[in-house]
C-alpha positions in Angstrom: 110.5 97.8 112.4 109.1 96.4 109.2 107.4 92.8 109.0 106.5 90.9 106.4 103.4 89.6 106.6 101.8 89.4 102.9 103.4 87.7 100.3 101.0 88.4 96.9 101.3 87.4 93.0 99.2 88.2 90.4 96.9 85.5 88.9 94.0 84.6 86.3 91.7 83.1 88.1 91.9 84.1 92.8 89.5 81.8 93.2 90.9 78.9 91.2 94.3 79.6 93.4 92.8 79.8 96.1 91.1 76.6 96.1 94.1 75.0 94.6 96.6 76.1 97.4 93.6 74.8 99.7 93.6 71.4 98.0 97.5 70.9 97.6 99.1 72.9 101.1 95.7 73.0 102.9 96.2 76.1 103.6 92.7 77.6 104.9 91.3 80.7 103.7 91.9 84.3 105.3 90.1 86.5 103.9 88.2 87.2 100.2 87.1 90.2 98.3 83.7 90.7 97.8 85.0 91.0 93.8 86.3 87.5 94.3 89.2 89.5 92.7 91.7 89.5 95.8 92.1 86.5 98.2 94.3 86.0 101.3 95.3 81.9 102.7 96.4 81.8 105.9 99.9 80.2 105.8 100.9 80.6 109.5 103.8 83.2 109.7 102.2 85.3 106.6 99.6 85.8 104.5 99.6 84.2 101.3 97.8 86.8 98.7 96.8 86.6 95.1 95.1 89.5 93.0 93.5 88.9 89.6 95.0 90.6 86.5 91.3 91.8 86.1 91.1 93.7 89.5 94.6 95.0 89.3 93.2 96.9 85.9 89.8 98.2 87.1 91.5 99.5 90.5 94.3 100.4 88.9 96.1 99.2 91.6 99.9 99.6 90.0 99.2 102.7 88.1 99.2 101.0 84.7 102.7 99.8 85.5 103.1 96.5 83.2 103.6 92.6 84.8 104.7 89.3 83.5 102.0 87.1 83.5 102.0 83.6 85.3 101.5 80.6 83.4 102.6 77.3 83.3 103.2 77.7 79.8 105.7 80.9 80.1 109.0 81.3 81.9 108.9 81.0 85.9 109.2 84.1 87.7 112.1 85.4 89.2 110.6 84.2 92.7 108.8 81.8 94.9 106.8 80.0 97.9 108.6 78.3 100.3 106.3 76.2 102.8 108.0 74.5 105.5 106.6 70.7 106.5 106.8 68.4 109.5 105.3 65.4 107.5 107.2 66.2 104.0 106.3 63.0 102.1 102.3 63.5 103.0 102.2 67.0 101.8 104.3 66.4 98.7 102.4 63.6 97.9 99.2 66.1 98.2 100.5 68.8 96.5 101.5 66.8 93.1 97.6 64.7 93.5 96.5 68.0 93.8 98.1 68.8 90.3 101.2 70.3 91.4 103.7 69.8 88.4 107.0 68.4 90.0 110.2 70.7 88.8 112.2 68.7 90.8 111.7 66.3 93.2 112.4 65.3 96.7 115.6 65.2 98.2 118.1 65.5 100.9 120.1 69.0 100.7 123.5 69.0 101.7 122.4 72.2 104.7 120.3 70.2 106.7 116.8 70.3 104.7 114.5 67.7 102.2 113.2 70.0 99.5 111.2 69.5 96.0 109.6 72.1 94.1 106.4 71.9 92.1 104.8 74.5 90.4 100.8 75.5 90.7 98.5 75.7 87.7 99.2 79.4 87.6 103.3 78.4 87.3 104.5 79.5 90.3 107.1 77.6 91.9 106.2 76.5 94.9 109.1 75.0 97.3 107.9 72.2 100.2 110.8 71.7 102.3 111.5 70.4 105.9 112.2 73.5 108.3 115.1 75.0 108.4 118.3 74.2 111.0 119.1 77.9 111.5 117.4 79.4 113.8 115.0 81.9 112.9 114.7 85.9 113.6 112.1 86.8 116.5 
């Protein structure tokens, strides 16, 4: 059976991201390329990953296939993080002093959940969000 365990998006700066996602989620570093070029945060369940657009051209990694970039100035992409919170006003509050910019606030979702979405300096969405009331797969 297939697991997901690494969730990646490409980025400027790893570093930068890294430290950011330290700063705003606390979550703690897994693992860093000697190049600085590839990084892994430990999120719990699965690795959070981000690759520079700089190492993904010298490796080659995609086989010259062509990606939107992510910036806070472009569109969003089509996906993003969801990280599930016991204390949801603390680590909102740290995410936006952190410089998460809010795309919508806090609030009570009809399913069960409190959810707000920010976006990182690299303009992925990131969702904070209490945990879910289904029950999850083993």
């Amino acid at each position: 059976m297939l697991r997901m365990k690494v969730i990646g998006f490409v980025v400027p700066n790893v570093q930068a991201s890294v430290e950011f996602y330290a700063r705003a989620f606390g979550l703690g570093l897994h693992y860093m390329h000697p190049s600085g070029g590839y990084g892994e945060l430990d999120s719990g369940a699965a690795v959070l990953a981000f690759v520079s657009e700089t190492f993904i051209e010298k490796t080659d990694l995609l086989g010259g296939l062509p990606i939107a970039l992510n910036r806070r100035d472009l569109p969003a992409a089509s996906a993003h993080v969801a990280l599930w919170s016991t204390d949801i006003e603390a680590d909102w509050l740290r995410a936006v002093e952190a410089g998460g910019e809010i795309v919508k606030a806090l609030e009570a979702k009809p399913w069960g959940q409190v959810s707000g979405y920010v976006r990182d300096p690299n303009g992925i969405v990131v969702e904070l969000c209490t945990p879910s009331p289904r029950p999850m797969p083993t």
